[in-house]
PDB file of N, CA, C and O in Angstrom:
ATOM      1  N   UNK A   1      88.497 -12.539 127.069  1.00  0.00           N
ATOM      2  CA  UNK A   1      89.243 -13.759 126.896  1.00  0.00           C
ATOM      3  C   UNK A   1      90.680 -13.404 126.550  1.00  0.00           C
ATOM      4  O   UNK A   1      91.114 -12.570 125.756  1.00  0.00           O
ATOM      5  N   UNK A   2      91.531 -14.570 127.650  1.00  0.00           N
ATOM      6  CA  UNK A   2      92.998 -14.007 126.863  1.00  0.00           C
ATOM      7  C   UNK A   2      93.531 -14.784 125.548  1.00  0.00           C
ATOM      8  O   UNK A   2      93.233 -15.894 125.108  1.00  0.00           O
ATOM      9  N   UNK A   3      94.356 -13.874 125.119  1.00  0.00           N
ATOM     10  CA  UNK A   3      94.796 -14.728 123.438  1.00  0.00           C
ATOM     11  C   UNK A   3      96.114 -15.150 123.836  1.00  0.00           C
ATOM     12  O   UNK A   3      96.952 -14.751 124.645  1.00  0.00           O
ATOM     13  N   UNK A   4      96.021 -16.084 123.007  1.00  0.00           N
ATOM     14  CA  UNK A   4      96.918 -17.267 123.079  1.00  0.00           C
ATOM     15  C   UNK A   4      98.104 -17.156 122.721  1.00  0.00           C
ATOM     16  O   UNK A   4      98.368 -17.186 121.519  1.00  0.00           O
ATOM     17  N   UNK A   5      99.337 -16.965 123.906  1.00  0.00           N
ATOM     18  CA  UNK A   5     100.427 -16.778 123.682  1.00  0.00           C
ATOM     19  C   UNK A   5     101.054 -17.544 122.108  1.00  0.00           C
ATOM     20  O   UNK A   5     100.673 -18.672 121.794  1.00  0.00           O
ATOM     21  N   UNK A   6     101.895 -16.864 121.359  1.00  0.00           N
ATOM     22  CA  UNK A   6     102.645 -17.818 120.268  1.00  0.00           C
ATOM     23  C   UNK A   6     103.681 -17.885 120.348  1.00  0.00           C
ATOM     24  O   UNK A   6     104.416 -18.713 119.810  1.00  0.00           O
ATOM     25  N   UNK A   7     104.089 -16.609 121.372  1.00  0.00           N
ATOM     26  CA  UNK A   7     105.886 -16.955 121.303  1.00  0.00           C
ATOM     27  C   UNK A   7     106.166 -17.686 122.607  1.00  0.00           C
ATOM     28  O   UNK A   7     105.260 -17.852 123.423  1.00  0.00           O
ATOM     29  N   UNK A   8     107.181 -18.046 122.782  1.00  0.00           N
ATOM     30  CA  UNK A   8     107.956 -18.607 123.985  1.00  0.00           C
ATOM     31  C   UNK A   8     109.260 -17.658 123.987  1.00  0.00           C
ATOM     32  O   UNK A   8     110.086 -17.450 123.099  1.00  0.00           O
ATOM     33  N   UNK A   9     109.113 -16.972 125.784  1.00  0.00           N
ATOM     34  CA  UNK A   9     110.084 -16.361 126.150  1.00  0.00           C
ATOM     35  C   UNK A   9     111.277 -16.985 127.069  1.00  0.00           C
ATOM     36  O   UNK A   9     111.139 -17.525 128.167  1.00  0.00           O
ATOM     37  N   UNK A  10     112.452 -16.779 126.360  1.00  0.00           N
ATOM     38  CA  UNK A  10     113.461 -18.169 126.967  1.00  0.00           C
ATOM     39  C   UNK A  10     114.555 -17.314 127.628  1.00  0.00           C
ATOM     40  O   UNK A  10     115.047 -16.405 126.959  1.00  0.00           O
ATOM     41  N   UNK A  11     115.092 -17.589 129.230  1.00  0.00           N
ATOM     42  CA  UNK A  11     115.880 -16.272 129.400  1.00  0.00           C
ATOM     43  C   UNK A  11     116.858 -17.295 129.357  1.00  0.00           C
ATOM     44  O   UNK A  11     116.609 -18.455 129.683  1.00  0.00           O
ATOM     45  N   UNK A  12     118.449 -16.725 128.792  1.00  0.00           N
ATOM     46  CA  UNK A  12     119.766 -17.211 128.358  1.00  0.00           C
ATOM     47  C   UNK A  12     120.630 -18.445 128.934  1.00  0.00           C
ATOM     48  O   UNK A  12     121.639 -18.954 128.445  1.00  0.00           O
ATOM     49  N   UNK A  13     119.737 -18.875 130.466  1.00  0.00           N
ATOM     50  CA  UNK A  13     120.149 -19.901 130.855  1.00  0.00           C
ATOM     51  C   UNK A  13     119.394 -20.439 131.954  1.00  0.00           C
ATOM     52  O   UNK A  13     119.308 -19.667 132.908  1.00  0.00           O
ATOM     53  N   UNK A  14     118.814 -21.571 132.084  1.00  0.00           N
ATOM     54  CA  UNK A  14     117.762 -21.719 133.250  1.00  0.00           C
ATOM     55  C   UNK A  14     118.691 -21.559 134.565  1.00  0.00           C
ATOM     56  O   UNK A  14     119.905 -21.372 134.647  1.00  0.00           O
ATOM     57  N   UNK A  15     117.809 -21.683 135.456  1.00  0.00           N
ATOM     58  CA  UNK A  15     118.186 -21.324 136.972  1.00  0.00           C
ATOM     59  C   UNK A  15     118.552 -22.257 137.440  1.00  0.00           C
ATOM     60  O   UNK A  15     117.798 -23.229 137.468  1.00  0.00           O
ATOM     61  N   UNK A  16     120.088 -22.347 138.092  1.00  0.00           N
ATOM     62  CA  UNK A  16     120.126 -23.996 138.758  1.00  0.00           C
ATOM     63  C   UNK A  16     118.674 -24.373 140.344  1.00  0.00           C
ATOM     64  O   UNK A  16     118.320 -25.425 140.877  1.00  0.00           O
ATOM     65  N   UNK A  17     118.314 -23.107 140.530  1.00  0.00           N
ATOM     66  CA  UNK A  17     117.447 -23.836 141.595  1.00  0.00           C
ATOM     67  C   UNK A  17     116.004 -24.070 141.125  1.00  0.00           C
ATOM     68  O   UNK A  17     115.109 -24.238 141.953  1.00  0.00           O
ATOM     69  N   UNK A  18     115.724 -24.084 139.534  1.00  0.00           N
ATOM     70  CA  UNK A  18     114.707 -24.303 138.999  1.00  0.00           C
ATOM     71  C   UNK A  18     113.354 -22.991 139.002  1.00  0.00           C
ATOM     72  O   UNK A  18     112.409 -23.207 138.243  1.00  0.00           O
ATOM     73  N   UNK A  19     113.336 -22.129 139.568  1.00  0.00           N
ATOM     74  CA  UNK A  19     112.641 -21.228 139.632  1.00  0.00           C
ATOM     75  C   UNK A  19     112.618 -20.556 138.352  1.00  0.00           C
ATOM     76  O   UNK A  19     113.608 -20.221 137.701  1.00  0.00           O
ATOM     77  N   UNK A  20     111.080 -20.340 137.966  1.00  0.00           N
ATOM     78  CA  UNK A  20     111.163 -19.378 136.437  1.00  0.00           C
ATOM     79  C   UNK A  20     110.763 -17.806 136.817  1.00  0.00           C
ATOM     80  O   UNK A  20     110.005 -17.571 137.758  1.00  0.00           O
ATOM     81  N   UNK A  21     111.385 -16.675 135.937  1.00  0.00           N
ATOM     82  CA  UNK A  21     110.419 -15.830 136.146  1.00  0.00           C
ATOM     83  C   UNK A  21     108.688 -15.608 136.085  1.00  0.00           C
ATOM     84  O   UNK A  21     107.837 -16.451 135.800  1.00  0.00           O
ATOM     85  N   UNK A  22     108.545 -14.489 136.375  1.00  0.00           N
ATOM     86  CA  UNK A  22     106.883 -14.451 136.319  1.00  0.00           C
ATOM     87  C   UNK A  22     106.490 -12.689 136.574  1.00  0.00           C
ATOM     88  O   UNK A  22     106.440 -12.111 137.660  1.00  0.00           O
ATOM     89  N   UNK A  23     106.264 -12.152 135.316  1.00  0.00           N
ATOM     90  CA  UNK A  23     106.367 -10.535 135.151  1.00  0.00           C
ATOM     91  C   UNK A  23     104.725 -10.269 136.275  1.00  0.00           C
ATOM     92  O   UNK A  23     103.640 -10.795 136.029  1.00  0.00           O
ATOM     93  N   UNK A  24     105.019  -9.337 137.455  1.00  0.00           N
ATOM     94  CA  UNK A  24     104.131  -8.962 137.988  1.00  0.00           C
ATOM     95  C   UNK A  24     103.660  -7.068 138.139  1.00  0.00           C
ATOM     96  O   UNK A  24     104.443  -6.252 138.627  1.00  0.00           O
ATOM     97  N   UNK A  25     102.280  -6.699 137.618  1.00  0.00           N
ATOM     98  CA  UNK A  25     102.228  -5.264 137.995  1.00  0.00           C
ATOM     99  C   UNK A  25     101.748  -5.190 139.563  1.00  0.00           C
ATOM    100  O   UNK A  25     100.753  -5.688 140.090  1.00  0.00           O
ATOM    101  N   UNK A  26     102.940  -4.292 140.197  1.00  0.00           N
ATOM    102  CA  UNK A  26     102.093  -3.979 141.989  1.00  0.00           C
ATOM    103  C   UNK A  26     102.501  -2.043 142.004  1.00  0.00           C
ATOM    104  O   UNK A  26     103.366  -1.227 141.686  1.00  0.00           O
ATOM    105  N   UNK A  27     101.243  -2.168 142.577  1.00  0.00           N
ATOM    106  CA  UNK A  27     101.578  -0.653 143.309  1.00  0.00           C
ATOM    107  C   UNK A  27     102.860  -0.509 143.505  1.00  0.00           C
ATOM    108  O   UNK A  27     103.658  -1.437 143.631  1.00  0.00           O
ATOM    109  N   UNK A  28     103.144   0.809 143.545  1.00  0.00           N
ATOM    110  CA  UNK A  28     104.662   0.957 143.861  1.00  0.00           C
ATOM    111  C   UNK A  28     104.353   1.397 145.250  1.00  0.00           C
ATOM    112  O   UNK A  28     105.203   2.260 145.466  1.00  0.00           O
ATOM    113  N   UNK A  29     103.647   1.289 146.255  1.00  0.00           N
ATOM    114  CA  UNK A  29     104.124   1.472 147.438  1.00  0.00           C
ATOM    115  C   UNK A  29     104.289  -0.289 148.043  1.00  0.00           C
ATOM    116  O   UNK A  29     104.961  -0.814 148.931  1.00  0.00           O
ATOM    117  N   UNK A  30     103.645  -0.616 147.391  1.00  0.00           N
ATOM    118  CA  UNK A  30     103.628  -2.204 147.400  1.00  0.00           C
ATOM    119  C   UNK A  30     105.210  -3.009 147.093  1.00  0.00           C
ATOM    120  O   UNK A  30     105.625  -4.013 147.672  1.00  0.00           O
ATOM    121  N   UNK A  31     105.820  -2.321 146.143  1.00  0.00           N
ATOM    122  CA  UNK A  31     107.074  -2.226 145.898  1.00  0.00           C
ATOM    123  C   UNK A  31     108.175  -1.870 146.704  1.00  0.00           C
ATOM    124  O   UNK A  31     109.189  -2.518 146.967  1.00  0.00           O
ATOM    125  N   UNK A  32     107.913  -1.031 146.966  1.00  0.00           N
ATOM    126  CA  UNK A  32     108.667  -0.212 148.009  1.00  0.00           C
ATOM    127  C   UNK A  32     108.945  -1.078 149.551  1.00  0.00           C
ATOM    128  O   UNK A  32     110.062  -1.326 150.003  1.00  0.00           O
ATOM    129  N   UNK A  33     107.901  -1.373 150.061  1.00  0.00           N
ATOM    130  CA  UNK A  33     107.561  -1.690 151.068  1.00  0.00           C
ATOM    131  C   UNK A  33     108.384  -3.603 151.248  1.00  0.00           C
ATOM    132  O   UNK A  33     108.848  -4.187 152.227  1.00  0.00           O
ATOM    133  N   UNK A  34     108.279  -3.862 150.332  1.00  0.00           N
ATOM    134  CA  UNK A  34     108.696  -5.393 149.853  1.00  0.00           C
ATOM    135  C   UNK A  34     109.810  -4.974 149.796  1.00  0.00           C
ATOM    136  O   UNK A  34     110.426  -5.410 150.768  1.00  0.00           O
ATOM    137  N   UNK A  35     110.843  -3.934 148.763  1.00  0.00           N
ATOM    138  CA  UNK A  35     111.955  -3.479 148.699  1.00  0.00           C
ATOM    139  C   UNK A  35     112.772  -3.571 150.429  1.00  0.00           C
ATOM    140  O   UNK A  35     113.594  -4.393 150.832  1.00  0.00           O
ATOM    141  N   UNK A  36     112.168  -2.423 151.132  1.00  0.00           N
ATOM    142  CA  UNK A  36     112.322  -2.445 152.237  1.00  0.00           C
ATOM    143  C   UNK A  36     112.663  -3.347 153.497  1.00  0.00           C
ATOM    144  O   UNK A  36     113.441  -3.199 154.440  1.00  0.00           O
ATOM    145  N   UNK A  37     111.948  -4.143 153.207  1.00  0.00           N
ATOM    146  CA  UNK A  37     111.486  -5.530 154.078  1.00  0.00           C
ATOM    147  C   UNK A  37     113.011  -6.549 153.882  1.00  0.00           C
ATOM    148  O   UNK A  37     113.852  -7.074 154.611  1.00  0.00           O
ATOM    149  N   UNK A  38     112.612  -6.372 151.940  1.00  0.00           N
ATOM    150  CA  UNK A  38     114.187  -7.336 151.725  1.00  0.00           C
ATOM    151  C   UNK A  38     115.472  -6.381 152.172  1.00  0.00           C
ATOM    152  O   UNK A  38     116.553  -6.745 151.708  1.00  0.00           O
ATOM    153  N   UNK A  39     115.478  -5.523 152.788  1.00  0.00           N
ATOM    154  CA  UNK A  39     116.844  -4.783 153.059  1.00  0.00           C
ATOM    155  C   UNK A  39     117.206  -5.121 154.347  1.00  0.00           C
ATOM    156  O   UNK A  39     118.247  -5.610 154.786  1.00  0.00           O
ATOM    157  N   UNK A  40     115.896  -4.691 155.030  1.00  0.00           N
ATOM    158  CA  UNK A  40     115.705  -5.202 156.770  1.00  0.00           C
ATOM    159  C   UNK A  40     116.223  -6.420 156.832  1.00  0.00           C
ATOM    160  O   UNK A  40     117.195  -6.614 157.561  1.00  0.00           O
ATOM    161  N   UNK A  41     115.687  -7.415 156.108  1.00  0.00           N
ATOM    162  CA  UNK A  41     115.850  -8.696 156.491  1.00  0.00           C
ATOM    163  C   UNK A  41     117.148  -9.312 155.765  1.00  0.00           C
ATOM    164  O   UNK A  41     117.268 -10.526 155.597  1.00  0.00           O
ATOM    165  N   UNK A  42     117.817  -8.658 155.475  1.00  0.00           N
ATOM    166  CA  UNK A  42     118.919  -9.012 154.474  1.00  0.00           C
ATOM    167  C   UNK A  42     118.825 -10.108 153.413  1.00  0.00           C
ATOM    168  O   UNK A  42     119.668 -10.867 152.935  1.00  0.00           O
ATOM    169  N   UNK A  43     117.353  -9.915 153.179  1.00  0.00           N
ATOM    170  CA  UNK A  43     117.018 -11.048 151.858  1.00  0.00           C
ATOM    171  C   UNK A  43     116.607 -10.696 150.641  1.00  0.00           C
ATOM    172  O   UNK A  43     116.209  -9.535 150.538  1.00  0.00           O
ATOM    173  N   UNK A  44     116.585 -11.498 149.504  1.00  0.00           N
ATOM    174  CA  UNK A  44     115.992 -10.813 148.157  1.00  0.00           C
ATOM    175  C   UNK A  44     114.264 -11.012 148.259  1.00  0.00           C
ATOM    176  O   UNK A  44     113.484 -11.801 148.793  1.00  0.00           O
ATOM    177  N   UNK A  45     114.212 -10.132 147.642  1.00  0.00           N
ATOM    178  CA  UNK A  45     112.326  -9.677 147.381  1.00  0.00           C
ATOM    179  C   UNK A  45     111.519 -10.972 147.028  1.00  0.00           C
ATOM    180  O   UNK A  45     110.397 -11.270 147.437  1.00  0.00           O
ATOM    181  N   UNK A  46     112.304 -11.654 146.206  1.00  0.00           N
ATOM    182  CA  UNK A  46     111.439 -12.723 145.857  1.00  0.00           C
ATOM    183  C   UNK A  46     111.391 -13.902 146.228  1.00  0.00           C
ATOM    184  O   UNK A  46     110.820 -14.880 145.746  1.00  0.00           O
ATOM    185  N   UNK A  47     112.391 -13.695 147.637  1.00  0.00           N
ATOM    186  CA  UNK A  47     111.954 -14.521 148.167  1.00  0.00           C
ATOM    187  C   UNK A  47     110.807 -14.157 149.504  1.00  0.00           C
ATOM    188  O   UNK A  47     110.276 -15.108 150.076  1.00  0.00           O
ATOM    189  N   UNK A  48     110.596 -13.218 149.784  1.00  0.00           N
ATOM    190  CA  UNK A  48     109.287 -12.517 150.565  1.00  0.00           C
ATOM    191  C   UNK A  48     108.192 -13.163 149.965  1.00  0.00           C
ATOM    192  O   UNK A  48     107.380 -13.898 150.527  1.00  0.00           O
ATOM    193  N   UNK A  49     108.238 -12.775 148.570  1.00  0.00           N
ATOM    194  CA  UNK A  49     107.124 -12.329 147.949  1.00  0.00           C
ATOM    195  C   UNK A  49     106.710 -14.066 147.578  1.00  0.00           C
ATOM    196  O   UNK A  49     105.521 -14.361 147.454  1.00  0.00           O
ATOM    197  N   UNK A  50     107.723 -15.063 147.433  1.00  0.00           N
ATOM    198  CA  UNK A  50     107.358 -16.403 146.964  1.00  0.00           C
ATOM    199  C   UNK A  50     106.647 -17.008 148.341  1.00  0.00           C
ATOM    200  O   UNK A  50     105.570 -17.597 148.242  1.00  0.00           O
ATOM    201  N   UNK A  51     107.248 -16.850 149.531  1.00  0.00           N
ATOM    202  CA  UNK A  51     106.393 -17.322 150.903  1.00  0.00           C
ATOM    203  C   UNK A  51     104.977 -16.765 151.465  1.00  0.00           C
ATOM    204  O   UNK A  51     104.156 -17.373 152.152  1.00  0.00           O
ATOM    205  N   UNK A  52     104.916 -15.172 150.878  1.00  0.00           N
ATOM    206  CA  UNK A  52     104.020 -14.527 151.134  1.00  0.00           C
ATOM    207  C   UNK A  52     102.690 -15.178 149.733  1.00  0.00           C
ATOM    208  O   UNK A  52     101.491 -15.206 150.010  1.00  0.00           O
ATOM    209  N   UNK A  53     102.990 -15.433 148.942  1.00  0.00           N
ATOM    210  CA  UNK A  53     102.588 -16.211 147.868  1.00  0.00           C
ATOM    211  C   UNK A  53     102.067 -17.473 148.042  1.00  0.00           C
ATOM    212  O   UNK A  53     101.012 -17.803 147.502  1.00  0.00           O
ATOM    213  N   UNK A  54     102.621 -18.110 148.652  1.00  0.00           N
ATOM    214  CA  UNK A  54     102.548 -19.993 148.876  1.00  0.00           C
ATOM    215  C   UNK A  54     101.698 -19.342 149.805  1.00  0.00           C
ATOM    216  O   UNK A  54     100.575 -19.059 149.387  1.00  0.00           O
ATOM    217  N   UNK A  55     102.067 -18.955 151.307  1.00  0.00           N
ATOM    218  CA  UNK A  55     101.433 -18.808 152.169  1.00  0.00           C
ATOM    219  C   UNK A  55      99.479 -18.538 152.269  1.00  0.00           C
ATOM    220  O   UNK A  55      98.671 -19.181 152.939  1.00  0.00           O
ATOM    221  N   UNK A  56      99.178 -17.122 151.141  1.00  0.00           N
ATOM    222  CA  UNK A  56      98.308 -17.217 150.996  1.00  0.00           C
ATOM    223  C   UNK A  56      97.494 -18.104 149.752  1.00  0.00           C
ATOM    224  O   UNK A  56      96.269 -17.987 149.750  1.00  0.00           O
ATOM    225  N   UNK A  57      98.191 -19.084 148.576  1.00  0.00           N
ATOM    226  CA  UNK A  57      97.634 -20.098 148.206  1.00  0.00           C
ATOM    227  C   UNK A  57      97.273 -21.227 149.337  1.00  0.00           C
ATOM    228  O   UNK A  57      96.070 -21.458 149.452  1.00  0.00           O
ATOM    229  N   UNK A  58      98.185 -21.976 150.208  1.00  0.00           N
ATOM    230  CA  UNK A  58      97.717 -22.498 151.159  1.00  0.00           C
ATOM    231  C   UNK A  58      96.851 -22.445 151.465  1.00  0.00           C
ATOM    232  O   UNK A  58      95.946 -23.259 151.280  1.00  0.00           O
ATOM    233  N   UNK A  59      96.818 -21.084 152.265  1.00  0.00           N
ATOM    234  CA  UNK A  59      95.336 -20.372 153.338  1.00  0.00           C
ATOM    235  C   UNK A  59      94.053 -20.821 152.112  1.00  0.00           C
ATOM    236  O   UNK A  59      93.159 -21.650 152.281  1.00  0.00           O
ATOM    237  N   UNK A  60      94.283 -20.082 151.025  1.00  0.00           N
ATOM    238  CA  UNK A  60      92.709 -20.650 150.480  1.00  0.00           C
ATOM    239  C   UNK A  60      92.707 -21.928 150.075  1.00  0.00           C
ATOM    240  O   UNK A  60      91.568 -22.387 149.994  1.00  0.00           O
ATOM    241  N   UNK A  61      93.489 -22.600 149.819  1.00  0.00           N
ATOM    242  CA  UNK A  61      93.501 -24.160 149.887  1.00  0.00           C
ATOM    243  C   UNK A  61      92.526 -24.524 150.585  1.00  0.00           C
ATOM    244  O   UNK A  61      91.395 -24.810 150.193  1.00  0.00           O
ATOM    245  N   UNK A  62      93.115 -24.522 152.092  1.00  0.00           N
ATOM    246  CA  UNK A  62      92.417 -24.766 153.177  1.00  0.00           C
ATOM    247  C   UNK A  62      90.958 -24.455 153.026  1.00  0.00           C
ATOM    248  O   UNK A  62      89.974 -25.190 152.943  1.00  0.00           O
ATOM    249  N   UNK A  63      91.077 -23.382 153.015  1.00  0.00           N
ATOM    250  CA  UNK A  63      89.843 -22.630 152.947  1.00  0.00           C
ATOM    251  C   UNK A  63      88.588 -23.268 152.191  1.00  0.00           C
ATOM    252  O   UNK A  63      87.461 -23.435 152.657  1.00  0.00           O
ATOM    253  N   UNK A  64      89.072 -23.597 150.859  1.00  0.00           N
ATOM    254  CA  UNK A  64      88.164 -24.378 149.694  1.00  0.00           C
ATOM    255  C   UNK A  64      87.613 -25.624 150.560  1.00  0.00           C
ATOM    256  O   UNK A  64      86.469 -25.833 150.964  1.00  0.00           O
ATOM    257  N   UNK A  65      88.897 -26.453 150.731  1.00  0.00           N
ATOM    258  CA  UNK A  65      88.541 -27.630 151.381  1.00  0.00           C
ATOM    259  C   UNK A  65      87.939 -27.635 152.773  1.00  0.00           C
ATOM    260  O   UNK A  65      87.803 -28.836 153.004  1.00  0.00           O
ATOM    261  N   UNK A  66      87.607 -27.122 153.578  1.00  0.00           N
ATOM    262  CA  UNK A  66      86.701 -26.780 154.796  1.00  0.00           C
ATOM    263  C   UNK A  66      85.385 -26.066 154.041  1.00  0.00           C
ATOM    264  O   UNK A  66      84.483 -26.107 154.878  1.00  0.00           O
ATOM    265  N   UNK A  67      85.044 -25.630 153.203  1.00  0.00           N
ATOM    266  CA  UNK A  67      83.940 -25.194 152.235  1.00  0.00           C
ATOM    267  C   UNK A  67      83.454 -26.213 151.883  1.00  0.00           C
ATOM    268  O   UNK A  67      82.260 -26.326 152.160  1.00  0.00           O
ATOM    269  N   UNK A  68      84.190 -27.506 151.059  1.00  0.00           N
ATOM    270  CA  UNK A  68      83.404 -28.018 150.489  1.00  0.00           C
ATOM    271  C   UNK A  68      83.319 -29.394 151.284  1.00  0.00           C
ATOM    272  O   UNK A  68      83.197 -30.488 150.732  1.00  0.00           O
ATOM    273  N   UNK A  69      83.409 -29.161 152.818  1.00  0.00           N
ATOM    274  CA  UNK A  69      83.174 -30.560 153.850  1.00  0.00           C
ATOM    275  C   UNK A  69      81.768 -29.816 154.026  1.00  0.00           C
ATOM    276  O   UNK A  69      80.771 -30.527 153.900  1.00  0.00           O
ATOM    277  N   UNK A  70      81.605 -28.602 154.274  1.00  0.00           N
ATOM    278  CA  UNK A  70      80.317 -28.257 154.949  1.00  0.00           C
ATOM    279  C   UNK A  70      79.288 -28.693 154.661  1.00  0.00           C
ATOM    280  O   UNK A  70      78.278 -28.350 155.275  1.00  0.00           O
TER     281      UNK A  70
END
């Protein structure tokens, strides 16, 4: 069971496009590779990683809901 956060971590000024952080552990080739991708594509990582994210919440979205028509 996890224990129950007590502090609140506040970074120095919110984001005007509303996005919060969110501390993640990945492989570092997993890293790398995302690194990479955002260089190729001349974009930042998190935004890969937020579509690649939605993308597969979606998919099991879907997924649930075609499960529980059956």
């Amino acid at each position: 069971m996890l224990a129950k956060n007590t502090q609140t971590v506040r970074s120095l000024a919110p984001r005007k496009d509303g996005r919060r952080s969110l501390l993640l552990y990945l492989n570092s080739d997993v890293i790398k590779a995302l690194k990479r991708q955002a260089l190729e594509q001349e974009r930042h990582a998190y935004e890969i990683a937020e579509e690649a994210i939605a993308a597969w919440l979606n998919h099991d979205a879907q997924s649930a809901s075609k499960n529980r028509k059956a």
